[in-house]
Structure formats: C-alpha cells, structure tokens
Wavefront OBJ file of the C-alpha trace (Angstrom):
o trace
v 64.971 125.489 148.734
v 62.403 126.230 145.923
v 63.561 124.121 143.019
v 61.823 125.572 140.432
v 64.175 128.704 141.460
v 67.470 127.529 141.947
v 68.405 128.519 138.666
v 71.986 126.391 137.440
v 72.536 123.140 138.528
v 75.793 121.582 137.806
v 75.851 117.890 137.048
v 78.658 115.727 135.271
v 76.533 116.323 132.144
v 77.286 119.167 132.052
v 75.072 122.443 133.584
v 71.028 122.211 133.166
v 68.532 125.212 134.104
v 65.544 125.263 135.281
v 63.135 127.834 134.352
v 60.991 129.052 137.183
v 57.629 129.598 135.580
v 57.173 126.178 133.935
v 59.911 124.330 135.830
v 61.170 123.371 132.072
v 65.001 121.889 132.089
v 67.558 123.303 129.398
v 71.078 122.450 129.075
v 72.886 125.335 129.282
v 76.499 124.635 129.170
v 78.196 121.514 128.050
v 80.398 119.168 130.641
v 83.537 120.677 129.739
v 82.051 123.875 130.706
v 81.146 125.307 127.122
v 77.553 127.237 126.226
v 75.845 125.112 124.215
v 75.225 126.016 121.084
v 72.114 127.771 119.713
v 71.915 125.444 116.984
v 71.188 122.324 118.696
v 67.426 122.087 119.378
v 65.516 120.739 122.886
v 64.704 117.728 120.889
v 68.387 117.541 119.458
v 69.851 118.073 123.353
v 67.140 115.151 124.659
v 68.609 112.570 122.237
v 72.224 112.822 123.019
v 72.000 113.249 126.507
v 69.593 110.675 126.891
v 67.077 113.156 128.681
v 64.975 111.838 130.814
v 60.727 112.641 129.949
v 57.409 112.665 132.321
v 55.177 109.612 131.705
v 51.711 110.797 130.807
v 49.946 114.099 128.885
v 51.302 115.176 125.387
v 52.436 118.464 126.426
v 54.335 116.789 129.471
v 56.053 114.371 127.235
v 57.736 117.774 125.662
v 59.273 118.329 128.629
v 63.162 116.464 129.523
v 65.198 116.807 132.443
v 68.635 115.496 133.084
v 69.803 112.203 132.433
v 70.815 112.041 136.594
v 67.427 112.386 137.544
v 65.474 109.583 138.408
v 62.251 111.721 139.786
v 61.258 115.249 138.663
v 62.799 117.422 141.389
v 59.350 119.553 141.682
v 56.622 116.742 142.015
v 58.343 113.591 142.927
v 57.219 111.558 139.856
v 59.224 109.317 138.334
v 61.219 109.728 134.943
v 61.379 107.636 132.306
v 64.384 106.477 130.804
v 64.944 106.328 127.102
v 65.433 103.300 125.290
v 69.111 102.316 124.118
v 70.716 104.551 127.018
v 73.529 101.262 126.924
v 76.328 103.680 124.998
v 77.509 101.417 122.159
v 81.297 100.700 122.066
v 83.306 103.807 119.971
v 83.658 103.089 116.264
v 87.085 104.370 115.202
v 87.721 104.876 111.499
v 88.356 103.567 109.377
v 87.801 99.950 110.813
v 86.412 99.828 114.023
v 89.957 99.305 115.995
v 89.015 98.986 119.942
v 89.623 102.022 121.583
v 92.551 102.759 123.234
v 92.772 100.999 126.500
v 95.379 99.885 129.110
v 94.200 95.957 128.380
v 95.934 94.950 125.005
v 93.424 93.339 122.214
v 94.070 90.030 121.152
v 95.467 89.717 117.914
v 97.226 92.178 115.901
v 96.061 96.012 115.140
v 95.883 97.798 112.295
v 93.979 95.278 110.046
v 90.531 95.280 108.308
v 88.642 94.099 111.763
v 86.597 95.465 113.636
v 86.636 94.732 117.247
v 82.609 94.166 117.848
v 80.322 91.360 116.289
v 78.444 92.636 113.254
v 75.561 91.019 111.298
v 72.910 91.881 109.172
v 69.154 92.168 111.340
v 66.837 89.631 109.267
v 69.516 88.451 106.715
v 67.350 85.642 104.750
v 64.931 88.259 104.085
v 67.546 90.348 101.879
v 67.390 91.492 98.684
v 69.922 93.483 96.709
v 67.671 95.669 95.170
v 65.567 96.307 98.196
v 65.898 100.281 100.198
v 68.092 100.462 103.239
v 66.248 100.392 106.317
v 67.434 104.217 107.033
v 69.580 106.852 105.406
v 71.471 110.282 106.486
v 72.071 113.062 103.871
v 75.855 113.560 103.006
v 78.113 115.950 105.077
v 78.815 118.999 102.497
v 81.597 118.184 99.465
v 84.332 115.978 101.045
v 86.189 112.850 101.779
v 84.708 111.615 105.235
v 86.348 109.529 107.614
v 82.975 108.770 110.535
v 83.814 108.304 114.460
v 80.746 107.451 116.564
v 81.506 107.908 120.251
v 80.713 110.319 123.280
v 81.626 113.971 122.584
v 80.782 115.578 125.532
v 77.397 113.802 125.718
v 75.816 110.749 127.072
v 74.741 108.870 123.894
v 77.035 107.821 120.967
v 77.591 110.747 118.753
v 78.181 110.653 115.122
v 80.774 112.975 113.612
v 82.593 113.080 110.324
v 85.975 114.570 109.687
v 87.455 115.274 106.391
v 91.093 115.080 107.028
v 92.208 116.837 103.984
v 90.259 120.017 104.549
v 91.175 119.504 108.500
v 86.886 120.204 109.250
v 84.757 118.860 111.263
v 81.140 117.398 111.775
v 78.409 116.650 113.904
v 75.062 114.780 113.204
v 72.111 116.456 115.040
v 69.868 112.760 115.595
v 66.513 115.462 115.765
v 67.358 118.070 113.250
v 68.453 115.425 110.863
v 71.517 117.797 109.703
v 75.444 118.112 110.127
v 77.003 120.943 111.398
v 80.329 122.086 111.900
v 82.407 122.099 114.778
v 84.539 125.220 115.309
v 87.743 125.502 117.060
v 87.782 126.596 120.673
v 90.193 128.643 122.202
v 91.644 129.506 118.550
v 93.970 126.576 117.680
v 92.921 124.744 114.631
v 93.307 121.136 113.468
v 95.656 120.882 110.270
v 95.619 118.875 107.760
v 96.600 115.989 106.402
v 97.736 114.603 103.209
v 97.804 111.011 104.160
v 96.248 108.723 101.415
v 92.678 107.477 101.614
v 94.301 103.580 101.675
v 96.720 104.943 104.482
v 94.828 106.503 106.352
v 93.680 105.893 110.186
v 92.924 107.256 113.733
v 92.899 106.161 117.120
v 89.964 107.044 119.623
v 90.989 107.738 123.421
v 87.639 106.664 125.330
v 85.573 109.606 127.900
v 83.197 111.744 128.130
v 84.629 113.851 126.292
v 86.341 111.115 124.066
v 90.054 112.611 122.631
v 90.728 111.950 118.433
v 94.229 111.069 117.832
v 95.160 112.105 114.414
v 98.134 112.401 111.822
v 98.437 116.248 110.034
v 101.145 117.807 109.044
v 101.624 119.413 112.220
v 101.728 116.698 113.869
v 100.084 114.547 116.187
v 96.664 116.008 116.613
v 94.547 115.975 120.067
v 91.627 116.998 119.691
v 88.680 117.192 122.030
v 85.133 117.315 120.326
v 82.144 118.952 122.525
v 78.886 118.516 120.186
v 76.872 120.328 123.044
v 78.970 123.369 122.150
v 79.492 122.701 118.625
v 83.725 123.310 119.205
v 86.576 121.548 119.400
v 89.592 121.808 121.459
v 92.908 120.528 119.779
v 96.923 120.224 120.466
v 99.443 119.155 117.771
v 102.503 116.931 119.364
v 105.407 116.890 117.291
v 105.500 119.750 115.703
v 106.578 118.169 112.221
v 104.529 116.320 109.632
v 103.260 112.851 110.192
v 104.372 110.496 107.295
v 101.137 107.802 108.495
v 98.765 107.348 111.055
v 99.042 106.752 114.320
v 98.985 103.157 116.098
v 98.647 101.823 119.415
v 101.575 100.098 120.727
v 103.188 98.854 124.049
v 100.674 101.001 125.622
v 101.223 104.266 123.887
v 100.423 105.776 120.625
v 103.073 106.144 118.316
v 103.526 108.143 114.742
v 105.888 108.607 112.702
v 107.182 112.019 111.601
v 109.570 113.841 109.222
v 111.761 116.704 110.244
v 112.756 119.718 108.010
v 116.305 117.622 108.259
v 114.354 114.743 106.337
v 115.143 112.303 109.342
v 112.457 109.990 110.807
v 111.105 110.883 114.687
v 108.666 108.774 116.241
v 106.382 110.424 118.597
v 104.452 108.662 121.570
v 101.591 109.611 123.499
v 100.114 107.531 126.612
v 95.947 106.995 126.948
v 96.374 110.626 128.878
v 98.183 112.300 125.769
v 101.139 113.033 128.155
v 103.940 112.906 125.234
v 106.945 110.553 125.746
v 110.721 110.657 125.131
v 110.610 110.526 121.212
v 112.668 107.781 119.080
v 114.796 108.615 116.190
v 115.620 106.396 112.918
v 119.041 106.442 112.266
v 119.658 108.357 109.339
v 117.937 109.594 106.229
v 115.356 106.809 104.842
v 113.515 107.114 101.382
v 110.326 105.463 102.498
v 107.868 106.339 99.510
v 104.505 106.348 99.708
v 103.725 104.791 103.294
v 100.370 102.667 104.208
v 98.662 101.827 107.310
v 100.463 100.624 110.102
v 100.117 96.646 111.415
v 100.632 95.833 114.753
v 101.374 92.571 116.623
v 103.041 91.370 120.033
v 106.596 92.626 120.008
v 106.241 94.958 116.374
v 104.927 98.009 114.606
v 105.072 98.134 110.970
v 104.732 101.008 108.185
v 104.845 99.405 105.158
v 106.413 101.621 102.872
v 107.187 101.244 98.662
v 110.476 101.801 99.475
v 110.855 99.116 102.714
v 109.311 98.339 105.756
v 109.725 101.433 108.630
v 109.539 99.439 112.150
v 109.202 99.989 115.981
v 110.535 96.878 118.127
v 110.353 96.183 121.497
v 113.833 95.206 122.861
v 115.007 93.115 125.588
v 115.690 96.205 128.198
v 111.585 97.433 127.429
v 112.864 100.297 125.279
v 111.377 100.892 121.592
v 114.077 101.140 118.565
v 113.427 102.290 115.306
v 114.832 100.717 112.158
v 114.234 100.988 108.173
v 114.776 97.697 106.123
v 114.704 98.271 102.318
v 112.437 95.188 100.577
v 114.861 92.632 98.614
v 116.151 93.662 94.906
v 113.623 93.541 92.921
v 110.496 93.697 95.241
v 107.414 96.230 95.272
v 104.671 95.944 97.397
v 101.014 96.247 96.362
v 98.856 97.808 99.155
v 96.175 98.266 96.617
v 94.744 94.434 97.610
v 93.931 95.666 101.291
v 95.461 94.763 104.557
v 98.509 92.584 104.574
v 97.401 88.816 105.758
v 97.546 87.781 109.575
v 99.064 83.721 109.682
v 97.577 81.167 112.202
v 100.680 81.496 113.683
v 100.889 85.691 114.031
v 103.058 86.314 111.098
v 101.821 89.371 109.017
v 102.651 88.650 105.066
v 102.590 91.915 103.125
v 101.634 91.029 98.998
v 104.870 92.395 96.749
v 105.785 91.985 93.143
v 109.191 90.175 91.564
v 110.011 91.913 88.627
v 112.957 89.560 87.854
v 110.575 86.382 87.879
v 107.131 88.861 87.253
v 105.190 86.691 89.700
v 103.262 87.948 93.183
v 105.243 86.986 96.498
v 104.281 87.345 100.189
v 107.001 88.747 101.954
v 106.487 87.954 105.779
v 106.996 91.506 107.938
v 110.201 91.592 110.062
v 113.378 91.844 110.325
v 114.310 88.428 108.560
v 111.623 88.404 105.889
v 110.474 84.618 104.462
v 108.973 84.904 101.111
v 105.826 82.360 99.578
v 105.174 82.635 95.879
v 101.686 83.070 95.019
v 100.493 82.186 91.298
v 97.755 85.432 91.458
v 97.762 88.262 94.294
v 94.657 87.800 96.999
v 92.556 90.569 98.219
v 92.565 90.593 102.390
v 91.020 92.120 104.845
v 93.923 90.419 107.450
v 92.634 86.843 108.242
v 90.387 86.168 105.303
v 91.451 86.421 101.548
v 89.398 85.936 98.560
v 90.469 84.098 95.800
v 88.224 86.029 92.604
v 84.604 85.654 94.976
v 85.856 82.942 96.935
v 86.316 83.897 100.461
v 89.398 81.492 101.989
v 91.461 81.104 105.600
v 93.897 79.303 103.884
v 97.212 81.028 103.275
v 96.602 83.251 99.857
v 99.587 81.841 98.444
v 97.794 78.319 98.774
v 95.762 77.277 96.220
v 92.302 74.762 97.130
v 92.451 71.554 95.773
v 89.367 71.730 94.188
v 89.443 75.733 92.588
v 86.442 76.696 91.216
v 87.139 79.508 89.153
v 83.119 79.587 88.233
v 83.556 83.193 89.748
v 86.183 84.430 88.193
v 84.321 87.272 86.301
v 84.249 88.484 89.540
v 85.681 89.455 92.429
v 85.480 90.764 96.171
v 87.204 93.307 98.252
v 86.502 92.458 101.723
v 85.501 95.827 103.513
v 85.892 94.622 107.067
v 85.725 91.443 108.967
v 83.581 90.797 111.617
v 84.578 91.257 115.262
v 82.881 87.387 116.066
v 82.635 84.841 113.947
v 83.502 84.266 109.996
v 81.973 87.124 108.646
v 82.785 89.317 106.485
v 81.614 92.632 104.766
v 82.531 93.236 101.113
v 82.065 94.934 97.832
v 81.444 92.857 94.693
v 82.481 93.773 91.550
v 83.179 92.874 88.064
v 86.887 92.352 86.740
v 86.580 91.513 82.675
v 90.177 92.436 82.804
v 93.070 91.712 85.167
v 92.478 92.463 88.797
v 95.398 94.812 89.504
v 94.771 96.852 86.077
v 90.675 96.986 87.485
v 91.899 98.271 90.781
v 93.949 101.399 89.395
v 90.970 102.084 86.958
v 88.276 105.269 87.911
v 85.770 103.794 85.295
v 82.279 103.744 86.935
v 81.685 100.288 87.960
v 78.575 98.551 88.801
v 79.141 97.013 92.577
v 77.466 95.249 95.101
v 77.477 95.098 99.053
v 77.991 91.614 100.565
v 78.012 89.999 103.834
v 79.368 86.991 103.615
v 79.260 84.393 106.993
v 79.677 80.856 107.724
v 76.275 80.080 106.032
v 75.615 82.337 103.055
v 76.540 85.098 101.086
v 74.098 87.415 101.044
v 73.783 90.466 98.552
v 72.311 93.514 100.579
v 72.692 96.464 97.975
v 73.780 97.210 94.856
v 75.460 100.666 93.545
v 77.435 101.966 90.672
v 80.558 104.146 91.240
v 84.309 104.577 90.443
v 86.459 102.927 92.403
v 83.378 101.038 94.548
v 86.294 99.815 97.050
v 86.816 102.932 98.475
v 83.219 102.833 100.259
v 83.606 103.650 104.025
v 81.396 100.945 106.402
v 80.775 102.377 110.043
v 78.262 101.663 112.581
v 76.047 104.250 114.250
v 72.994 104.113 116.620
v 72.597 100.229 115.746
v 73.222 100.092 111.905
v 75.699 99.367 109.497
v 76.459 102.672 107.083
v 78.108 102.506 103.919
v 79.113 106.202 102.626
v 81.252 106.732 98.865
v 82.009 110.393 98.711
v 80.579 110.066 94.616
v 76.834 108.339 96.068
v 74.261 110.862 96.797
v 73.520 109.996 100.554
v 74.670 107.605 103.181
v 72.380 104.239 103.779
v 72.366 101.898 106.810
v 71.037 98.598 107.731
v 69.419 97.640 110.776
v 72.163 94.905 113.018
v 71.686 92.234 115.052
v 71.255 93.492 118.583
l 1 2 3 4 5 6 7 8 9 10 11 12 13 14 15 16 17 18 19 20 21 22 23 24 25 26 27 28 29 30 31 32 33 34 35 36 37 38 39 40 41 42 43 44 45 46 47 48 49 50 51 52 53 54 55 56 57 58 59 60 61 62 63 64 65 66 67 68 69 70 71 72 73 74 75 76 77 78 79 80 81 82 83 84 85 86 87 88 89 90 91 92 93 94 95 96 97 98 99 100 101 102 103 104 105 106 107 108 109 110 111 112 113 114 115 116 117 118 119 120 121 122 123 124 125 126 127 128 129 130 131 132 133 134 135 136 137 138 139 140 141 142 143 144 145 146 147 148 149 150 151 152 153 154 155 156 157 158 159 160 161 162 163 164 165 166 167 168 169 170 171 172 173 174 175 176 177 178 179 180 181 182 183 184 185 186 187 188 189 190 191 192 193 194 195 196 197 198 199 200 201 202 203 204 205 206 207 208 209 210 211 212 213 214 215 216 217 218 219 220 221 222 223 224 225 226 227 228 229 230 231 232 233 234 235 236 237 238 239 240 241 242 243 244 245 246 247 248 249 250 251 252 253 254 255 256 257 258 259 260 261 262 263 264 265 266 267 268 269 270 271 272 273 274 275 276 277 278 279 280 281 282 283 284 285 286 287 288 289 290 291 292 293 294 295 296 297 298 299 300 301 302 303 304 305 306 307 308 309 310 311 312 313 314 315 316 317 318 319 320 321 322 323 324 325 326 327 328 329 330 331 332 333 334 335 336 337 338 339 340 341 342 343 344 345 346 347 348 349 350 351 352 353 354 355 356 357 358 359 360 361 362 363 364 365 366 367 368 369 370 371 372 373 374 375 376 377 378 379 380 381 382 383 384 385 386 387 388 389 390 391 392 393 394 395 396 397 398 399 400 401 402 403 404 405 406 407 408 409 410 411 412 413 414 415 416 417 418 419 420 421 422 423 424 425 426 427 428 429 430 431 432 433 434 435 436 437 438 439 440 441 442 443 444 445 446 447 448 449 450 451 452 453 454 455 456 457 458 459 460 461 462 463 464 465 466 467 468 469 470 471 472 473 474 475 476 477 478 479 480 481 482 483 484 485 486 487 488 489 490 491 492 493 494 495
C-alpha cells in the first residue's frame, strides 16, 4: 500500500489525512466522529493533540503527524514527541474537586480544596508588584466558571462556561483566542440561575470528558469536542436544579424542584445512566441554597431556611430529609466553606439573633452548637482569624491573639491539595467584616499564598468584591480571573 495515498486513517484520535503530494497529516474529523472545525489552525490542532514533528530542517519541523505515530509512515524516521504530553489531572470548577471516579477521595467534598499539590515556581523571588509570568485575554462579557481537561483531544484543554448565559468556550493554545462551542445535534445547554457562592460542577473523566451541570432544566450532560468546536448535551430531570450537583455513594446527585414545589433528587452513575430518583417528603421552604458538603455517610445543602440532606441508611438506600436551623438561627455562607473538624464534623457559621453572637452549628441531624466571639473566614480545614491563618477550631481563640492584623483580613481562595498551603485574597476591612463582605465598593486586594514557611504576596489588584476572583490551573500555572479585571494572569507552579 502507498501511504502517501491511503487517504483517511482512523485512529482513537480521532481521523487524520494524509495528503498525497507532500505526505502532510491533517486532522480531519474529531474522535467522536465530528469535522473539525475550520477555525482551529495546524498549529492550534498540533498543540492539543500533542502532534508528533520531524527532527531536523525548518520547513520539516512545520509538518505534524498523529500523536500514535512513533515513525513517519513514508520514510521510517522517527517522531519526536512534544514536551508535557503527561495530561495534567482535570481541574473542575470552581475548586479543583477530583474527578469523578469509582475510588472515593479521602476527606469530605464540596469544600475549598483542591485535590492536587499547588505552589508557587520560585516563591522567595516574589514580589507583589512584579507581572505574572503569562496572561490570556478575557472570554467576551461574562461570569466564567474554567474546566481544564480532555475534550475530545489528547492534551488538557481549557474551556470557560458562563452558566448564566448557558455558552460555551474554548482556548485555541496557538491562535491565542476563545471561541465558542456550538450545540451539536440541536439540543442546547440551559441555564442556570444558581449563585456565584453556590455554584459548582462535577467533571466525568475521558476522552471526551462529560460536564455535569445544574440549569433549570435539569441535570445537564454535556459532551465538549474542541476539535469540532460543538457540544453534545442531555438534561436529566427535567425540572430546575435548586444547587449543584455532588458526588455521593458513587453517583451524582442534585437536587430539583417540581412545578408541585416538592423536592426530587436526581442521581446519575460515572456513565450518566440516571437512577431511581428520591423524593423529600413534602413542601420545604429552603431559601437561598449554597454549595453542597459531602462526607462519609452525608450530603448537605445548606440552605437559609435549614439544612436539605441525603443519608445513607442501614439497608444502602439514600433518604432525603429537610431540618429547619433552631429558632433564631441564620447562616452566613458569605465567610466561605463551612469548617471540616479533626474529627469529620462539618460546622456551618450561623447567627443568634436572641443573644446577637456568631455560632457554629455542626451539620446533621442532631446539630451541636460552639459560640464563637467573631465569625472566621474558611476555606474547610483552615480559618483565618483577621490575616491569621489557624487549624484550630474558629470558635477557639489562640492564647496569645495578635490582633496586629486586624486592619486586615483574608479570604482563603483554595487550599492546597498537599501540605498547609493556602491561596488567598487580602484585603482591607476599616469597618466590620460582615458589613465589608456585602459592600461592591472597589477595594484594593492582594493575592497570597500562604504555606508552612511564609506568606508570600504574589499580586496586587483593585476591584469590587476582590473575593469573588476565580483561581484555576491550566497548562502548569495558577490563573486568577475577576470578571471586572481586564485579562486573566497566571503564575508558573512547581512541577
């Protein structure tokens, strides 16, 4: 068989052409079988399929076959393979959860932690005022939620979704520009009116890596293929989701509400097959729900109204229950993630009105309660006390307080999946923390890591509401995107 005239050749990345006058390789359709879109350039197609390139002459070093091939099919010679072909774990949004898997991660789910090691690349030499070490231009107007992952390609690929406006897109590595991602097939992703604080996803690991979403049409599915520049998508439920999603007892659960105003969990399994859904008894006034928290035996929605739960019985089966918070009780998710115990208990921070002093209400059905004499901001097992970063219970206070910082204060962002570090955002607070954290006055912030050894200040930026700054990794580097900045900067990490 000639090779250079054997036209298509399908391989599990998808099918690559070969053109018989220069023997030049194109990708032609995508591995789930779509044409690949004339947007994406040679150069675009070469980084995330990790294309392999002829050793040697400039003009040969244009040329890239597939990532299969170890020799070039026409002359023998060998390929070589591009750097960083190890594919990264996924990133799922808005933390860095693990992806779904049949092995159950340690600790609970849902909290500020990402589940790889992260830390700063040459962190003594940091300044605040020093440039990033890279930068992307922002996806057009939006609220951006980032997922790095394959997508129908061998590399990591970087997409952003705006859940609000239910669109869609891709980063082209070459082009250095985002691009939309249209629907295949016709179906459309809906939208979603969960809040920014509530807000989360869960990532299904391939390929072609599946998005599990809250709308309000349900339970989205949805298959991105950057090759093609589509998506495919399928809504389970068929009713709006009240949160996001979690993964629990091996399946992914939501919560929805009915036209009837009744509760309905749905479930999915890591293969989206749906399973027999669970119904809350009765008609619950939740208010405003946040994220979900997960741990051993429990799923959690804290709501303002109560706490909306998922237990594991005795017989294996799941039941669903509401428990209104004690008289008098409101929660405050504004102060980030509720706070993970040494010994697995998840505390979610409330206010007594009858005694106007901050509690910690322990999640479950028999809550314990802790007073607290001021309201900690945590990330799930750290809490800082003003700028001090603490273990300790937040409603213990250190011996020794040194309150040296208490001009200022720091939301911790999201710990590190290794070690005591933590990412934050600095700030001032002239007046009382809660009243600084419902203002949308432009504030003056800065980005922190902050580690066993040091603190150390790595940028500094001025906009309202500095705490709602999404961190996500990507090809090596830590990103830190505001919807009000003017671009997205990263810093090199650790290897």
């Amino acid at each position: 068989m000639d090779l250079k005239t054997s036209g298509d050749w399908p391989l599990p990345s998808g099918v690559w052409q070969v053109d018989a006058a220069d023997g030049a390789w194109t990708l032609q359709r995508s591995a789930d079988g779509q044409s690949v879109s004339p947007l994406l350039s040679n150069a675009d197609i070469g980084k995330l399929m990790h294309a392999r390139r002829l050793p040697g002459a400039a003009g040969e070093a244009l040329r890239q076959f597939p990532p299969e091939f170890a020799f070039d099919p026409a002359t023998g010679a060998a390929l070589q393979v591009p750097p960083d072909t190890v594919a990264a774990p996924p990133w799922v949004p808005p933390f860095g959860a693990p992806a779904v898997s049949d092995v159950p991660p340690p600790g609970a789910a849902g909290l500020r932690q990402a589940s790889v090691p992260l830390k700063l690349a040459d962190q003594r030499a940091r300044d605040e005022h020093a440039p990033a070490e890279a930068s992307l231009p922002m996806p057009p107007p939006g609220e951006y939620e980032f997922f790095s992952a394959q997508f129908g390609t061998c590399g990591a690929a970087l997409l952003a979704l705006d859940p609000r406006k239910a669109v869609l897109h891709a980063w082209l590595p070459a082009s250095k520009r985002w691009l939309a991602l249209d629907p295949d097939y016709g179906s459309l992703l809906a939208e979603s009116d969960i809040a920014h604080g509530a807000w989360r996803a869960e990532v299904v690991p391939d390929f072609n890596s599946v998005l599990v979403l809250p709308t309000s049409h349900g339970l989205a599915c949805i298959r991105p293929d950057v090759p093609s520049l589509t998506y495919v998508v399928e809504h389970v439920g068929g009713a709006p989701c009240v949160a996001g999603p979690i993964w629990f007892q091996n399946r992914l659960w939501a919560p929805l509400r009915d036209d009837d105003g009744r509760i309905r969990f749905v479930n999915l399994d890591a293969a989206q097959k749906p399973g027999s859904d669970v119904l809350l008894d009765g008609v619950a006034d939740l208010g405003a729900v946040s994220a979900p928290v997960a741990y051993n035996r429990m799923a959690v929605w804290p709501c303002a109204n109560g706490q909306l739960r998922l237990q594991l019985q005795p017989d294996g089966n799941v039941a669903a229950s509401f428990t209104p918070w004690p008289e008098g009780l409101v929660p405050h998710f504004e102060f980030g993630s509720p706070y993970l115990s040494r010994d697995g208990g998840l505390w979610q921070l409330c206010f007594e009105r009858s005694r106007h002093t901050y509690v910690y209400v322990k999640l479950g059905s028999q809550p314990e309660r802790a007073d607290a004499l001021a309201p900690r901001l945590c990330s799930g097992s750290f809490n800082y006390r003003f700028a001090t970063k603490l273990k300790t219970a937040p409603w213990e206070e250190p011996e020794h307080g040194d309150d040296g910082g208490k001009n200022q204060a720091v939301m911790p962002l999201l710990e590190s999946g290794a070690g005591n570090g933590v990412f934050g955002v600095k700030f001032e607070t002239s007046a009382g923390l809660s009243s600084v954290l419902r203002s949308t006055d432009r504030l003056a912030a800065q980005l922190v890591q902050d580690d066993e050894l040091r603190e150390t200040v790595f940028h500094t930026f001025a906009v309202s509401e500095p705490w709602r700054v999404r961190l996500f990794v990507s090809e090596g580097k830590l990103w830190a995107y505001h919807p009000l900045l003017s671009r997205i900067d990263g810093w090199n990490l650790q290897a």
